[in-house]
C-alpha positions in Angstrom: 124.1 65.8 -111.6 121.1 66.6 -113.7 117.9 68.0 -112.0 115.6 65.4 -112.5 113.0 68.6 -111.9 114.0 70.1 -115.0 113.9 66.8 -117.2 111.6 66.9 -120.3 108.2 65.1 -120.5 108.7 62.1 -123.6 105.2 62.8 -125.0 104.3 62.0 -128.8 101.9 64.4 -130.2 98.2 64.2 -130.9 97.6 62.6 -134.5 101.3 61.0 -134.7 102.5 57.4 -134.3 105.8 56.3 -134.4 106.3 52.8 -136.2 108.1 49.5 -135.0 110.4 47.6 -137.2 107.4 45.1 -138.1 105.2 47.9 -139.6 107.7 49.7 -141.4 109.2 46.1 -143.2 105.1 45.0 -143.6 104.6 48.6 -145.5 107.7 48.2 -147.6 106.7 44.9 -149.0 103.0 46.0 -149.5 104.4 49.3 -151.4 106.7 46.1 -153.2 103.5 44.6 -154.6 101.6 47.8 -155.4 105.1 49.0 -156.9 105.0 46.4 -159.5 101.3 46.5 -160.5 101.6 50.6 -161.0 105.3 49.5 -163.4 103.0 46.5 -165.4 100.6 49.3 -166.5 103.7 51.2 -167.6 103.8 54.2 -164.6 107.3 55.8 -163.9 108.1 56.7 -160.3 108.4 60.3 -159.5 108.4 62.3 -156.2 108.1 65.7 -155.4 108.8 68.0 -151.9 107.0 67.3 -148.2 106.4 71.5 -148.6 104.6 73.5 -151.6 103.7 77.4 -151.6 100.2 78.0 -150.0 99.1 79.0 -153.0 99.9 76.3 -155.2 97.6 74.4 -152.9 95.3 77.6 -153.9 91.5 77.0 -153.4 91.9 73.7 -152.6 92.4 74.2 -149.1 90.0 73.2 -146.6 89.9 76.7 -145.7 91.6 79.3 -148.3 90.9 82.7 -146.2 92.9 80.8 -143.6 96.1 80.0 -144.4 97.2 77.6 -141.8 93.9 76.0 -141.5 93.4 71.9 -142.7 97.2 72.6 -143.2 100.2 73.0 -141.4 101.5 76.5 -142.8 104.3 79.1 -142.2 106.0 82.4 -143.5 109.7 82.1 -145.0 112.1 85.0 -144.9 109.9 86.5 -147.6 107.0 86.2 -145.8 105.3 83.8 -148.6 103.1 81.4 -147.1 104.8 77.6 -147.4 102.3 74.2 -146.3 103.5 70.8 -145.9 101.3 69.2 -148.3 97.8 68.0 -147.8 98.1 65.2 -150.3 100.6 64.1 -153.1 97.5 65.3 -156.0 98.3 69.0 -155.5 102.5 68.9 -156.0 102.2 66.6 -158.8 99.9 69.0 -160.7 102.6 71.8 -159.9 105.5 69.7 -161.1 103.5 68.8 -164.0 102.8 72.5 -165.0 106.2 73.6 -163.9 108.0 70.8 -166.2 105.0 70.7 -169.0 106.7 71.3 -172.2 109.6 68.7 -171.6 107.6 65.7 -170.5 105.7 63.0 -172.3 101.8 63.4 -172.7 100.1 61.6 -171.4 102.4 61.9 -168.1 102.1 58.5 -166.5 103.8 58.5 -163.0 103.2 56.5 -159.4 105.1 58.4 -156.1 104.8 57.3 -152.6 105.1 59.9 -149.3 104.1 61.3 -146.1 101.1 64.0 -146.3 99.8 66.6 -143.5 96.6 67.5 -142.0 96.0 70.1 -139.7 92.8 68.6 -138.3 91.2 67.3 -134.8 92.7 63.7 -134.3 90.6 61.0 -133.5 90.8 57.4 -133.6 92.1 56.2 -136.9 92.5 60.0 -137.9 95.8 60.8 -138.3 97.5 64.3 -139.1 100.2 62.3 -140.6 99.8 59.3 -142.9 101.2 57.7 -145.8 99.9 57.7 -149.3 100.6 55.8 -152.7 99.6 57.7 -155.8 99.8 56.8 -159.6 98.4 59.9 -162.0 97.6 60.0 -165.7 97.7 63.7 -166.9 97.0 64.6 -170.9 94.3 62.3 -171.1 91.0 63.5 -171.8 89.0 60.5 -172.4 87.6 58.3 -169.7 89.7 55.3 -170.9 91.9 56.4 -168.6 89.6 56.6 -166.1 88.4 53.5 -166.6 91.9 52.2 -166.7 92.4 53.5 -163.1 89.9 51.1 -161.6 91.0 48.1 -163.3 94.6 49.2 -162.1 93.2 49.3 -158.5 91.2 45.7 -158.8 94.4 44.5 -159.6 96.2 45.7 -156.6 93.7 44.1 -154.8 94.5 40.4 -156.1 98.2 40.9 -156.1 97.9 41.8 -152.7 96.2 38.4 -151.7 92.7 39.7 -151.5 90.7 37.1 -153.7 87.4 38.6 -155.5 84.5 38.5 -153.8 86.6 40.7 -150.8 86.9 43.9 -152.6 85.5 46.0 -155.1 86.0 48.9 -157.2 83.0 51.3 -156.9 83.2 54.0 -159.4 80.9 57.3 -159.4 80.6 60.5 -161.8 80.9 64.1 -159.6 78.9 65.1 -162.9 76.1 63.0 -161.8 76.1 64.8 -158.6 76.6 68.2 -159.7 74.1 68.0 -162.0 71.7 67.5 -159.1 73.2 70.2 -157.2 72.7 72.4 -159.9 69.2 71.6 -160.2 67.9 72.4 -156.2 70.1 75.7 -156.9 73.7 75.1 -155.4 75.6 76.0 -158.7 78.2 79.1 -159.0 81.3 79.9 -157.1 79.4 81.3 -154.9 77.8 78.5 -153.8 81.4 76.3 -153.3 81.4 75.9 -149.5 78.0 74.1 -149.7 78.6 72.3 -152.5 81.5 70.9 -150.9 80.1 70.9 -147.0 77.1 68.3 -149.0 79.9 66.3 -150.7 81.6 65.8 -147.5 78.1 64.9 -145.5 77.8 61.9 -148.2 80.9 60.5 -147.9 79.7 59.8 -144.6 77.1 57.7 -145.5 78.7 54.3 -144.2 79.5 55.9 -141.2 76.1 57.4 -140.0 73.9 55.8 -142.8 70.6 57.8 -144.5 68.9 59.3 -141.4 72.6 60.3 -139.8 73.6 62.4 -143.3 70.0 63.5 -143.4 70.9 65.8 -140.2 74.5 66.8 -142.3 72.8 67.7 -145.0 69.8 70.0 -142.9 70.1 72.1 -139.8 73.4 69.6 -138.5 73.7 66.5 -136.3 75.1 65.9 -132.4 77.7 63.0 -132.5 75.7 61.3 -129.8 72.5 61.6 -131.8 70.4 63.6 -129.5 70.9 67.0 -129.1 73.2 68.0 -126.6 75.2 64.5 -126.5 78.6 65.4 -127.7 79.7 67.5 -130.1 77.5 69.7 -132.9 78.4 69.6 -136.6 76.4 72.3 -138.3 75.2 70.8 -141.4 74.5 72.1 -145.4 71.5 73.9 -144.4 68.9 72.6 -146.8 65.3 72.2 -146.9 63.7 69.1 -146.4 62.9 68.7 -150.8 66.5 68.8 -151.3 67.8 66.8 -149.0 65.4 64.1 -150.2 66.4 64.5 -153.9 70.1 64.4 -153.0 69.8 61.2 -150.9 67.3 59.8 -154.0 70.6 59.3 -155.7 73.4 59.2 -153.3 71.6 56.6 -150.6 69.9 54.5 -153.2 73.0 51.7 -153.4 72.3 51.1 -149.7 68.8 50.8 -150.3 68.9 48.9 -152.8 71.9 47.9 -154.9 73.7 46.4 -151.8 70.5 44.3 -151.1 69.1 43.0 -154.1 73.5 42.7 -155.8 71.8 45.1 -158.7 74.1 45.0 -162.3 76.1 48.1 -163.5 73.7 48.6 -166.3 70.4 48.4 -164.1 72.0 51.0 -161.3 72.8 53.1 -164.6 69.3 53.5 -165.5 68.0 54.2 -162.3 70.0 57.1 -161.4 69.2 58.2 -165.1 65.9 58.9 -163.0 68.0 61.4 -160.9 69.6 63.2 -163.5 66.8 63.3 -166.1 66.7 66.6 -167.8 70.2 68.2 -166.8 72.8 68.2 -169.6 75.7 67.8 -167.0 74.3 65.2 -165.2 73.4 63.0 -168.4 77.2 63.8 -169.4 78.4 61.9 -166.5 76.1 59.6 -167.0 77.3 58.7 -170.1 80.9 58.6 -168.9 80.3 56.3 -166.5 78.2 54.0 -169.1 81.7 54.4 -171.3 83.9 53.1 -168.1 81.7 50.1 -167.4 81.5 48.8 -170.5 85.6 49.3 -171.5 86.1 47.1 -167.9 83.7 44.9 -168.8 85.1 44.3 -172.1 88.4 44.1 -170.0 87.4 41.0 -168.1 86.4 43.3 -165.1 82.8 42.6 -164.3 80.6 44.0 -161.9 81.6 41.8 -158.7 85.0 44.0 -159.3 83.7 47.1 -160.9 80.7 48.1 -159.7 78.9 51.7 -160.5 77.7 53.4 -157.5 76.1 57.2 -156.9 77.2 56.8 -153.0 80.8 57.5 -153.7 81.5 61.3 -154.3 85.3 61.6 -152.5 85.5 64.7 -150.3 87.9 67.2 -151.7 86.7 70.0 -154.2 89.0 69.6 -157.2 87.2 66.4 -158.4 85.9 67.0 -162.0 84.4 63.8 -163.4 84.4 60.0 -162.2 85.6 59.1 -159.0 86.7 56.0 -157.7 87.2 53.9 -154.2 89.2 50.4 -153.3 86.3 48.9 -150.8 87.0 45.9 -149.1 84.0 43.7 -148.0 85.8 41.1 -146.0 85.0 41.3 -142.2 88.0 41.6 -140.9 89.2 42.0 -137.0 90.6 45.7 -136.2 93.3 46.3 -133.5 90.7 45.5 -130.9 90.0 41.9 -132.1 86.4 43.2 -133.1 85.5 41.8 -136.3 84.2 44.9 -138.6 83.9 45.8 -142.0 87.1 47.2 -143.0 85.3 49.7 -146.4 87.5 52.0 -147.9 91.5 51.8 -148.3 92.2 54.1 -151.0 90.4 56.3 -153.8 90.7 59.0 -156.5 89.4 60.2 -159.5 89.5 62.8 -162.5 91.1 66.7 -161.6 90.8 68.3 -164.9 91.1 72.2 -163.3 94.4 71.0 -160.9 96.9 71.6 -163.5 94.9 74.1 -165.9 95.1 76.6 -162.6 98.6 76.6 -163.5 98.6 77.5 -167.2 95.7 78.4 -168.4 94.6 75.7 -170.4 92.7 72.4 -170.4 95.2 69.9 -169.1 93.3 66.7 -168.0 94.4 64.0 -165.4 92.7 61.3 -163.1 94.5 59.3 -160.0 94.0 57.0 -157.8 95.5 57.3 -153.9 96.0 54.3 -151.9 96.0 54.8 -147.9 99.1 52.9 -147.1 98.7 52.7 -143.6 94.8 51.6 -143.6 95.6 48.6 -146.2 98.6 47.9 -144.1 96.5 47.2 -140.9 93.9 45.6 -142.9 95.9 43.2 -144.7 98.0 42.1 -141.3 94.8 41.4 -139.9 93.9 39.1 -143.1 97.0 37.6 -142.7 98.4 38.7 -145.7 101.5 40.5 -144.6 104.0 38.1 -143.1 107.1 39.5 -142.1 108.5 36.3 -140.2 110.9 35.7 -142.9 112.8 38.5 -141.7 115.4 36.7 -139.4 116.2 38.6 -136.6 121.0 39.4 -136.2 123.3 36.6 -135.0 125.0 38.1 -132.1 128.3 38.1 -131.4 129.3 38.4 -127.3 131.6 40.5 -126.2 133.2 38.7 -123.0 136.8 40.9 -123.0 136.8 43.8 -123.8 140.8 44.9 -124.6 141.2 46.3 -128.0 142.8 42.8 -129.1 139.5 41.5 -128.2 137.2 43.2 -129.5 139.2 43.0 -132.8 138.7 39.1 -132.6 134.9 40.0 -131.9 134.3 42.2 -135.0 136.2 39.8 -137.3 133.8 37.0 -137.0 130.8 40.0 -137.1 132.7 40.2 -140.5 132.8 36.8 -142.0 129.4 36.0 -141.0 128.2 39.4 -143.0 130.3 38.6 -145.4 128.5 35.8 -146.0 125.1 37.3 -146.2 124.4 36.5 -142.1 122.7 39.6 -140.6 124.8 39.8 -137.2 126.2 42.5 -134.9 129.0 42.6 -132.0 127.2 43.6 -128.9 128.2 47.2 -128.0 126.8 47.3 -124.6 128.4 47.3 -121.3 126.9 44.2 -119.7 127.9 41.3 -118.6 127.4 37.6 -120.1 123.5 37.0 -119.0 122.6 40.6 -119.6 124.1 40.0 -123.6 122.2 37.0 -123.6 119.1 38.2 -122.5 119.4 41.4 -124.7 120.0 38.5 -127.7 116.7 37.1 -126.2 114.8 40.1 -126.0 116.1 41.3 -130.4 114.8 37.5 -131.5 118.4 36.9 -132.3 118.5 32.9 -134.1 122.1 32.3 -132.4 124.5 33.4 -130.0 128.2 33.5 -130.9 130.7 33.3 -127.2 134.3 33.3 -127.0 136.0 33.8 -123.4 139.1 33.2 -122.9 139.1 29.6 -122.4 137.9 29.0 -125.9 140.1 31.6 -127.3 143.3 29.7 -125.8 142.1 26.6 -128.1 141.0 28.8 -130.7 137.4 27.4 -130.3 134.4 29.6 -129.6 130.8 28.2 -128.5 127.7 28.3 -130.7 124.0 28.8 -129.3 121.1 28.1 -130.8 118.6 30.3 -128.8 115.2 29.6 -130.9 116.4 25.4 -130.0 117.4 26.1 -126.7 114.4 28.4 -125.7 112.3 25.1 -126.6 113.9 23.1 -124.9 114.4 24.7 -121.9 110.4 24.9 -121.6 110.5 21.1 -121.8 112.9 20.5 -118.9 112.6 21.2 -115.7 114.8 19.0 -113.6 118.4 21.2 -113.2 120.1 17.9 -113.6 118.8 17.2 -116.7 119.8 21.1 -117.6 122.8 20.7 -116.8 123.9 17.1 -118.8 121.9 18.3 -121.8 123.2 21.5 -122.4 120.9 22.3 -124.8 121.3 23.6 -128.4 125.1 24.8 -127.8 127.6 23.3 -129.8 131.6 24.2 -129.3 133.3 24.9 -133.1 136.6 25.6 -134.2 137.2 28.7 -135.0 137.1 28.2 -138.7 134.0 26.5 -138.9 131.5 29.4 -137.8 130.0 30.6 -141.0 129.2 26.9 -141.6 127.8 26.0 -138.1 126.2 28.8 -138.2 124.5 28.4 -141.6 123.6 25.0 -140.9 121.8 25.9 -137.9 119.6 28.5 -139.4 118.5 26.3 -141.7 117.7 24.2 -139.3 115.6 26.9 -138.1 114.1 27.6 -141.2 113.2 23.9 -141.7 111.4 23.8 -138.3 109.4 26.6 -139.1 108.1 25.9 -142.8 106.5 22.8 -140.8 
């Protein structure tokens, strides 16, 4: 007898979630829609290893002195450093450089996986998750680019999510390195800031102006008083610079969002910002260039929309930079109705690939988070997965070997003829079988004792019918003479009884 002292907690880990059947069916036909748009605009799938060499993920780690940190890392037999990957950007630009004389240029390809991060979990915060990628690499011009966003508006409408719900918003790192540059954060030197004020602006919906204000200075409190929860130590600079960043990185909250400014009149004022530096005008005009090909396009500014607020937090973004934003209020697991904002982005990588060869190789992506648009698009009620009918099950009421023959030849004909169903393999009795056919949504019971078998008839039960009615009757006479929703069938006739009463099912529930 086991020592029930000794027995193993169950405990999942911090930062995982296992999935039920309904997620992982509402993800597959979600990756089903996206699937197709990414193979209109002529993107191959492609798919590369869960685990890379730490240093093909090279200075893009969160933290490169430290191998296992932002990443989950570990030394093979030759003590080289291996990381499960931290996105799907890095592998394809190895796979790329690895493979680059034999494949097509421009290298058009869309892959799906699971990526790692070795990071504090908190709510909605995962250190596993699901992307969905599609990468154009050998293209230099921002046509590509451009073509990105319009790819992404229209995962947005094939997905059920009708304009006015979403929007593209597209922004130039240029722009904001130019005005880096200028307050004095250029050179390598200078990386870790660069990138600790990227990633304080990408919190502007969270915390707003004033919050990223504190990022951007001396550092904020999560409570927002000092002392009230925990300290994030912030970019460090003065109060001039801080005031010039957030002149250009805050102003669509200011004002854009308020007063629905165009693309071309948000263009001009953050001309303002970068007046005078040749890298910032360069990504000016870029973005100029990408508003005008999706406007040309059809894709006007309710779908496209330029704005400085979107700089994407990882360092190996070169030029524009995207994000899927979706303005619907929407209820989150809790029933509170919120704003859902971002469910994917991306943008242009130009030094990814080149790190590898030692040349200009250009690319620009776009990355969807599959489990984020998941939720919000089951809480839009745009993922249905009711038309995935639950297994007939077949009873199992003798159990000889002649028996259970008789049992899994009828689990045969119904499969056969396309019926999900299954033999129950348990060892219960009858109301236990029933009740575990209750408790797996099963349409219909299939029972043959040995009564029926001696007349080669076996009984038929419509559980979704007879759960109904059962809630209507209550007297146990009436139970008893209306036997609801069983019917007794030759043995010959199952497939058909059984067809006919699903789609008597089916009927009931289209009403």
């Amino acid at each position: 007898m086991a020592d029930k002292s000794e027995k193993t907690k169950a405990r999942l880990p911090r930062g995982f979630a296992d999935r039920s059947a309904e997620d992982i069916r509402a993800v597959e036909k979600m990756m089903a829609t996206i699937r197709s748009v990414y193979e209109l605009y002529g993107f191959e799938p492609a798919d590369q290893p869960l685990i890379e060499y730490t240093d093909a993920l090279g200075k893009f780690l969160p933290d490169q002195d430290r191998p296992n940190e932002g990443v989950f890392s570990f030394q093979d037999d030759d003590e080289q450093w291996l990381s499960l990957r931290y996105d799907l950007t890095a592998p394809t630009a190895r796979y790329v450089a690895e493979n680059f004389e034999r494949l097509p240029k421009p290298y058009r390809s869309y892959r799906s996986g699971w990526v790692f991060r070795n990071e504090k979990p908190g709510p909605g915060r995962f250190r596993q998750f699901m992307q969905f990628d599609a990468d154009t690499i050998g293209t230099p011009g921002v046509a590509a680019d451009a073509e990105m966003a319009m790819m992404m508006a229209d995962v947005m409408e094939a997905l059920g999510i009708k304009r006015g719900d979403y929007v593209i918003r597209v922004n130039n790192r240029k722009v904001l390195d130019g005005v880096l540059e200028a307050i004095g954060l250029d050179g390598d030197e200078n990386a870790g800031r660069r990138l600790h004020v990227l990633r304080a602006i990408d919190k502007l919906d969270k915390f707003g102006p004033d919050g990223v204000a504190l990022l951007l200075g001396a550092g904020r409190w999560d409570g927002g008083k000092e002392g009230e929860g925990d300290f994030t130590k912030g970019a460090g600079l003065g109060a001039a610079h801080i005031e010039r960043v957030l002149s250009l990185a805050a102003y669509p909250d200011a004002l854009g969002g308020a007063l629905g400014l165009s693309n071309d009149e948000t263009l001009a004022s953050m001309a303002k910002a970068v007046e005078g530096n040749a890298r910032g005008v360069e990504g000016l005009e870029e973005l100029s260039v990408i508003a005008k090909l999706a406007h040309a396009s059809g894709y006007n500014d309710d779908r496209i929309r330029i704005d400085p607020s979107v700089v994407r937090g990882l360092e190996y973004y070169t030029g524009p930079v995207f994000e899927a934003e979706l303005l619907a209020e929407i209820p989150n697991d809790e029933g509170q109705i919120v704003r859902f904002g971002s469910v994917g982005g991306g943008g242009r990588y130009d030094g990814l690939v080149s790190r590898f060869r030692g040349e200009p190789v250009p690319a620009t992506g776009f990355s969807i988070g599959v489990s984020r648009l998941m939720t919000a698009l089951k809480n839009l009620g745009k993922l249905d997965t009711t038309d995935v009918i639950a297994p007939v099950v077949v009873l199992v009421m003798d159990k000889d070997t002649e028996s259970l023959g008789r049992y899994q030849k009828m689990v045969a004909e119904l499969r056969a003829a396309g019926i999900r169903s299954e033999m129950y393999l348990g060892g219960a009795g009858m109301k236990a079988q029933l009740k575990y056919a209750d408790r797996r949504g099963s349409p219909v019971a299939i029972i043959q004792g040995g009564d029926e078998r001696a007349k080669g008839e076996l009984q038929i039960k419509d559980l979704i019918e007879g759960a109904r009615m059962s809630a209507e009757i209550t007297d146990n006479a009436e139970w008893r003479a209306a036997r609801p929703a069983q019917v007794t069938v030759a043995e010959g006739e199952l497939v058909a009884e059984v067809k006919k009463i699903l789609a008597a099912q089916a009927e009931e529930r289209a009403k």
